[in-house]
C-alpha positions as CSV (number, residue, x, y, z in Angstrom):
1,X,233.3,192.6,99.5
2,X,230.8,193.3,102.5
3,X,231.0,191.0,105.3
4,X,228.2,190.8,108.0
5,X,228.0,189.7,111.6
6,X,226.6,186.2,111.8
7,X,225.2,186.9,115.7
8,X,223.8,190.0,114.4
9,X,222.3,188.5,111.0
10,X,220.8,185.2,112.9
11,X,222.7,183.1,110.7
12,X,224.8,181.8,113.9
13,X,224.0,181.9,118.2
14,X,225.9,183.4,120.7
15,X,227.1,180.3,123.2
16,X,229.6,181.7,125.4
17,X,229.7,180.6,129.2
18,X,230.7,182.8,132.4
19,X,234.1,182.8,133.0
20,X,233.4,183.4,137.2
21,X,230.2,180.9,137.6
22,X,230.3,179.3,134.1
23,X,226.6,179.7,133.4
24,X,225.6,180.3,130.0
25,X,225.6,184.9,129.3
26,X,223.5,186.4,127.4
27,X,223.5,188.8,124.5
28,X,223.3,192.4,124.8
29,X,223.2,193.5,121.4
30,X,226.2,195.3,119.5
31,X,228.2,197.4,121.6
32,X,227.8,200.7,119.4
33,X,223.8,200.2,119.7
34,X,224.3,200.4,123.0
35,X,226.1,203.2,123.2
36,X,224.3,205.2,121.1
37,X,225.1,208.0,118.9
38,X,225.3,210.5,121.7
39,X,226.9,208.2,124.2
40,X,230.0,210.6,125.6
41,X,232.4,207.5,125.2
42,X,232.8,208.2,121.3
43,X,233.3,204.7,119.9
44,X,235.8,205.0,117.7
45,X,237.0,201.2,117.1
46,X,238.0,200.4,113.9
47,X,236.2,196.8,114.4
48,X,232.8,198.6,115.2
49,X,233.3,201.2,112.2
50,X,233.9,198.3,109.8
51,X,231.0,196.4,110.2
52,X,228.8,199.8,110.5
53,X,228.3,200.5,106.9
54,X,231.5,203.1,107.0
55,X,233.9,203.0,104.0
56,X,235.4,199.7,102.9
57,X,238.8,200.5,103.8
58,X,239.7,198.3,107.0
59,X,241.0,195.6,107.0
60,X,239.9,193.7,110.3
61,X,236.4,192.7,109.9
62,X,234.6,191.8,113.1
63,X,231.4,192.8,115.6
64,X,231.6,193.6,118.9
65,X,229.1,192.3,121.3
66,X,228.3,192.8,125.1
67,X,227.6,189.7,127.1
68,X,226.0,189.6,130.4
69,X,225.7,186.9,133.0
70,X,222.4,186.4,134.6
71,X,223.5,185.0,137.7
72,X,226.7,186.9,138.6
73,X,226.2,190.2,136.1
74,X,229.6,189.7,134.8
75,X,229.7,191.6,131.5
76,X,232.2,191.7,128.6
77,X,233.0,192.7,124.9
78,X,232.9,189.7,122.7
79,X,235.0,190.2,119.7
80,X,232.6,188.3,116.6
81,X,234.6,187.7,113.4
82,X,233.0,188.4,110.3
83,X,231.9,186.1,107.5
């Protein structure tokens, strides 16, 4: 069975608050887009993997996002479970 990100799909919105001035973050877009495929971090998550398209063989199924306050630039993974 395939499972999908809701953030990523549109089918649900990212509402998480700041936890250091409690203003509402913004979305950054998946963590492995970010990076890249040339980023010199190698992402090699398991979460990330799964919900990349990669063989259907893990079992945890979630998306990691990168939040970002615009007021005090706090940023942070988000783990997403997937649907």
């Amino acid at each position: 069975m395939s499972s999908i990100c809701p953030v990523c799909n549109g089918l649900q919105e990212l509402q998480t608050n700041c936890p250091v001035c409690s203003i509402r973050m913004s979305d950054l877009g998946k963590l492995s887009d970010l990076l890249g495929p040339y980023s010199p971090y190698g992402l090699e998550d398991e979460a990330t993997i799964a919900m990349s398209g990669e063989p259907d063989n893990h079992p945890v199924r979630q998306c990691l996002h990168v939040v970002d306050c615009p007021e005090c630039h706090t940023s942070y993974t988000l783990v997403i479970p997937a649907e």
